[in-house]
C-alpha positions as CSV (number, residue, x, y, z in Angstrom):
1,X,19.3,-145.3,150.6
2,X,22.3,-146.1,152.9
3,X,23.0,-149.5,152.5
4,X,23.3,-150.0,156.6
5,X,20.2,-148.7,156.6
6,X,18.6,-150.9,154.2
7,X,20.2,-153.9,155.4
8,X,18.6,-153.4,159.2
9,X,15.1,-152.3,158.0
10,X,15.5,-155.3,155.6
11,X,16.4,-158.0,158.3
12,X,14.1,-156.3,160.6
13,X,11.1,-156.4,158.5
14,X,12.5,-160.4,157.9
15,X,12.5,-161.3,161.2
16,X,9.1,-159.0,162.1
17,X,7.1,-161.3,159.3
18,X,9.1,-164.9,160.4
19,X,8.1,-164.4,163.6
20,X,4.3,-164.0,163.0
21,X,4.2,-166.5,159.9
22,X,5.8,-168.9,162.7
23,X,3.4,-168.0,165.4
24,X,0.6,-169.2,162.7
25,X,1.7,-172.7,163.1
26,X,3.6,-173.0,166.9
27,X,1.3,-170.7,168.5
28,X,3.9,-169.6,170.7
29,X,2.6,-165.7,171.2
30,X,-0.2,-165.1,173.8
31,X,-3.9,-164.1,171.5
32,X,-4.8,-160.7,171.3
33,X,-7.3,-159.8,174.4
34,X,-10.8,-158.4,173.0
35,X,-11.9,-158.8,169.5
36,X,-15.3,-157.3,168.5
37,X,-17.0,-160.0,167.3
38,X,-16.8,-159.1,163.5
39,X,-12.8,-159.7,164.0
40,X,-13.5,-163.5,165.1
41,X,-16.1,-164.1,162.6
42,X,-13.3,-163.0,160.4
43,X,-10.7,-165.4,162.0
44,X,-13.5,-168.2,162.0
45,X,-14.0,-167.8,158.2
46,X,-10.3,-167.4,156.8
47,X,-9.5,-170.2,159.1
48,X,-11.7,-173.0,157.9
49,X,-10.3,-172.2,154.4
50,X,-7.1,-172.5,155.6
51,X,-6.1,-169.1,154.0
52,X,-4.2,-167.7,157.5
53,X,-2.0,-171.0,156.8
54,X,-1.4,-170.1,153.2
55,X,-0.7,-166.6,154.7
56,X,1.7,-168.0,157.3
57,X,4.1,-170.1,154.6
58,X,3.8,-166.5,152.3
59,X,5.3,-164.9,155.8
60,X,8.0,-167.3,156.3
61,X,8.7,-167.8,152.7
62,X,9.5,-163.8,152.6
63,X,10.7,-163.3,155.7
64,X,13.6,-166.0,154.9
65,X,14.5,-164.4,151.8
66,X,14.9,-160.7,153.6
67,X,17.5,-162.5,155.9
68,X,19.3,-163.9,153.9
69,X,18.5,-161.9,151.0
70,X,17.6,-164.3,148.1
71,X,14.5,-162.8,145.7
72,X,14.1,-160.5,148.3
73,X,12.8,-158.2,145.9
74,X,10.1,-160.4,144.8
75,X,9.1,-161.2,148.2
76,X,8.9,-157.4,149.4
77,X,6.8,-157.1,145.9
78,X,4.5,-160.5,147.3
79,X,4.0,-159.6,150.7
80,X,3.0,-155.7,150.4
81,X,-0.6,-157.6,149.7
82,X,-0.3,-159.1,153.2
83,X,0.9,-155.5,154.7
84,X,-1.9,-153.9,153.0
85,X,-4.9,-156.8,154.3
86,X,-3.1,-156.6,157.8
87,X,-3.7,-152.9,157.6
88,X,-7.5,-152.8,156.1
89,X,-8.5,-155.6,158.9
90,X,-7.6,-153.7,161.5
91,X,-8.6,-150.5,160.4
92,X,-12.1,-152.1,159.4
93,X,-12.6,-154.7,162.2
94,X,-10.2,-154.3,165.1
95,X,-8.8,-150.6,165.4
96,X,-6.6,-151.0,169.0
97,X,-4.6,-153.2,167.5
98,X,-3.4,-151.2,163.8
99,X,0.0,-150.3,165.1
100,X,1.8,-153.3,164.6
101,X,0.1,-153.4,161.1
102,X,1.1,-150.1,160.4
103,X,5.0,-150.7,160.9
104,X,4.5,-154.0,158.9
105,X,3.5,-151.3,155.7
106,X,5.8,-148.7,156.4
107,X,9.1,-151.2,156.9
108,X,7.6,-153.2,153.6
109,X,7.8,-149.4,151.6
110,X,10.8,-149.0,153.2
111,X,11.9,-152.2,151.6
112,X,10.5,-151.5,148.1
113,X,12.3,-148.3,148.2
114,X,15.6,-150.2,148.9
115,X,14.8,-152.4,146.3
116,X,14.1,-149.8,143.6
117,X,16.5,-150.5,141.7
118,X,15.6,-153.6,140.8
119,X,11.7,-152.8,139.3
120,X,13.2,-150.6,137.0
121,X,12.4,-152.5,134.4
122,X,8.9,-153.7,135.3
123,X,8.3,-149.8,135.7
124,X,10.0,-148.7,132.2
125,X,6.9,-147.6,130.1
């Protein structure tokens, strides 16, 4: 991959999951309009376990090390399970809003793609 490339879908998908690991805590994005019902059930149960908070330092924790690219690789490895999740809620619970969830999973393969090189060994049979 062209290492220009890499290095904008990289920071991109960095800032992309900063900003929304931030927005956890600050609040500083408006909330989405209409949720069915099953979607805020689902928001009522993660948060009183405090899993969206565990979630948030996961996003901030990766997104950091896409900047500024330390263990990048092993974040982009760690937060395909939050890419994936993002994708199945929406596509189970709240449909509208799957785009943003969908460029989440297609800039994280993006990134593991980039980062190839470096699972090589994991990979080796």
């Amino acid at each position: 991959m062209n290492s220009k490339v890499f290095l904008a879908v990289r920071i991109l998908l960095g800032l992309f999951v900063l900003v929304f690991g931030l927005n956890k805590f600050l609040n500083f994005l408006p909330p989405p309009g209409d949720l069915p019902d099953a979607a805020i059930t689902y928001f009522g149960a993660v948060s009183s376990t405090y899993t969206l908070k565990l979630v948030a330092i996961v996003e901030i924790l990766a997104g950091l090390a896409l900047i500024l690219n330390k263990y990048g690789a092993l974040m982009a490895v760690i937060l395909m399970s939050v890419s994936v999740n993002v994708v199945l809620f929406h596509a189970t619970l709240a449909q509208a809003g799957i785009g943003p969830g969908l460029g989440l999973l297609i800039l994280n393969i993006v990134v593991l793609i980039g980062y190839k090189d470096r699972y090589k060994d994991l990979l080796r049979p």
